[in-house]
Backbone as CSV, one residue per row, in Angstrom:
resi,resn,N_x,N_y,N_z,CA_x,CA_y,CA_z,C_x,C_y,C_z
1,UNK,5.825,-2.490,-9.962,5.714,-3.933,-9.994,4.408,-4.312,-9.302
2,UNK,3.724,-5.311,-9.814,2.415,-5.767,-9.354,2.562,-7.277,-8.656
3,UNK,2.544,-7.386,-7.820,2.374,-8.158,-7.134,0.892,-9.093,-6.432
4,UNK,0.352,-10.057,-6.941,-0.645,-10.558,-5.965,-0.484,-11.684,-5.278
5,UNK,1.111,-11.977,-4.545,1.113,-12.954,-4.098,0.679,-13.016,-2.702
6,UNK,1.090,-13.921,-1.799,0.868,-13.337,-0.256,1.924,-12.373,0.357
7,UNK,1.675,-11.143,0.670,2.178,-10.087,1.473,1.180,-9.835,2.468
8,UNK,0.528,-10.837,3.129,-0.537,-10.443,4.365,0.558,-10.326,5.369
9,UNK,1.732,-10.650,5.400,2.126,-10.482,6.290,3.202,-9.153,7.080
10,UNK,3.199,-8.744,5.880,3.644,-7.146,6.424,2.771,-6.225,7.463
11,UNK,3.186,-5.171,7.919,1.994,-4.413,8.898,1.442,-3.335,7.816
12,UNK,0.372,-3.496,7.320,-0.245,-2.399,6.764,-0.855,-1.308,7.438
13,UNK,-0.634,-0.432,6.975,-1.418,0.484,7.317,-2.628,1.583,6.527
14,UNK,-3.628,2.043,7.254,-4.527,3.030,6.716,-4.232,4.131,7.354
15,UNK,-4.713,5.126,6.811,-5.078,6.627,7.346,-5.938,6.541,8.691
16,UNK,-5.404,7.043,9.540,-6.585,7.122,10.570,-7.788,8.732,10.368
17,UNK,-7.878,9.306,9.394,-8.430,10.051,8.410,-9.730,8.816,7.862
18,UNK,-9.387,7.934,7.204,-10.268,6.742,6.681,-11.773,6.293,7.642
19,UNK,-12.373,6.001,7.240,-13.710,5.474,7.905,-14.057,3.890,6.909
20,UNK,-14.690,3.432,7.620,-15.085,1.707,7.399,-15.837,1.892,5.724
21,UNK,-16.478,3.227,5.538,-17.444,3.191,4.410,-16.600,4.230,3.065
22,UNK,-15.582,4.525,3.663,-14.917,5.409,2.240,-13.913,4.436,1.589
23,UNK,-13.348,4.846,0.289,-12.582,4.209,-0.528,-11.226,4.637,-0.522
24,UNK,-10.550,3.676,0.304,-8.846,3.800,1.413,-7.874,2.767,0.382
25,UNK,-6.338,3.732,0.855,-5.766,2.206,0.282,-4.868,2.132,1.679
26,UNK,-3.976,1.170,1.828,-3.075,0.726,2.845,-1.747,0.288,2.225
27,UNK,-0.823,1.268,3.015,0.802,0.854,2.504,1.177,0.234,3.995
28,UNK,2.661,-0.623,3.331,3.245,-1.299,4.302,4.832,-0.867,3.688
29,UNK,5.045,-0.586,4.420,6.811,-0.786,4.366,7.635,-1.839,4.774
30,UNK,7.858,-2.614,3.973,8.906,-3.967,3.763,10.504,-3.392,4.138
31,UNK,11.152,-2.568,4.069,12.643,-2.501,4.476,12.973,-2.457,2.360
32,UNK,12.677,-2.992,1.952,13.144,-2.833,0.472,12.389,-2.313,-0.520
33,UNK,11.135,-2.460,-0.062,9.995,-1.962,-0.731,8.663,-1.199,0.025
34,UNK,7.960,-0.359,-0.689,6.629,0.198,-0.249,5.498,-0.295,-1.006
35,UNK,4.472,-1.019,-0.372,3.217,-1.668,-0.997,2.099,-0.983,-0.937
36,UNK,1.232,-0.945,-2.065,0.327,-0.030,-1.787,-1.184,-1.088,-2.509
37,UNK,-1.853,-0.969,-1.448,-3.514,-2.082,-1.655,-4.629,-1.422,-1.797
38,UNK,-5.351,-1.712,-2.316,-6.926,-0.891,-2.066,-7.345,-1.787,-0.863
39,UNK,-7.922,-1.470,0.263,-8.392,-1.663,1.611,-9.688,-2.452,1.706
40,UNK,-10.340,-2.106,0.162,-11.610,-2.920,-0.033,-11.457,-4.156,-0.851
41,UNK,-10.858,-4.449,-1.165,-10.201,-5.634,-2.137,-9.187,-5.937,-2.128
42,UNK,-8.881,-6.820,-1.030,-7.381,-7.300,-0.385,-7.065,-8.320,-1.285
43,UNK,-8.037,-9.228,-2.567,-7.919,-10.126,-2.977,-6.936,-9.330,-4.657
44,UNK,-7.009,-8.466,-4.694,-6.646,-7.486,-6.491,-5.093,-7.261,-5.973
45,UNK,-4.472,-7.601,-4.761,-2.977,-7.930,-4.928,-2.516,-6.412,-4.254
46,UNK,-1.600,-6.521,-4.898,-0.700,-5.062,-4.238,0.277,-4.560,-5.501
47,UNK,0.746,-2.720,-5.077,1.762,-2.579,-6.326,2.919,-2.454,-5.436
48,UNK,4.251,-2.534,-5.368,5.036,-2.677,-4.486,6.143,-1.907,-5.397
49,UNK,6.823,-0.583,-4.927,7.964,0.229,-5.233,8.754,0.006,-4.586
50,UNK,9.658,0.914,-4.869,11.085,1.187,-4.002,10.996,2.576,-3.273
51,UNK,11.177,2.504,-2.375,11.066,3.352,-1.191,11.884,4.809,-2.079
52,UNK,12.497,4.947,-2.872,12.706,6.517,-3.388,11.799,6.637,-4.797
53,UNK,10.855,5.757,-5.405,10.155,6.146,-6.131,8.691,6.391,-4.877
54,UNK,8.673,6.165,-3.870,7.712,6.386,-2.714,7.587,7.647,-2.655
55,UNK,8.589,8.011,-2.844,8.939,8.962,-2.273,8.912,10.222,-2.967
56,UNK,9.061,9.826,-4.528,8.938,10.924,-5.765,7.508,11.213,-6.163
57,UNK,6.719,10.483,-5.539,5.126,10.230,-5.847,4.895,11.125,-4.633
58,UNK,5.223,10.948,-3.257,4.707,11.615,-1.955,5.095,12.960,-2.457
59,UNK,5.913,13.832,-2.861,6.857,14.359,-3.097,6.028,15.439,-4.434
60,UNK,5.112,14.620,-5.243,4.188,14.662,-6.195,3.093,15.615,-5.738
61,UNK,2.927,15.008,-4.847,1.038,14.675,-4.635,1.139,16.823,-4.050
């Protein structure tokens, strides 16, 4: 699901791996969902899963 509404208010997070000049994204965990942003373009929204498709992707990689 794509989402670009306001979710500024969740705690996002980056990699502390990441630096100011590489190309990062930032997830937040909502309690119902996992959001995932590109870090350089906070304005292109967010995609927001369910914490066991999070998990089939982590699980992936």
């Amino acid at each position: 699901m794509t989402d670009s509404g306001d979710r500024g208010t969740f705690a996002w997070r980056k990699s502390s791996y990441s630096s100011d000049t590489s190309n990062c994204v930032e997830v937040a965990f909502t309690g119902s969902t996992v959001g995932v942003r590109d870090s350089k373009d906070l304005d292109a929204g967010a995609l927001f899963v369910s914490p066991n498709r999070w998990h089939e992707f982590l699980n992936a990689l």
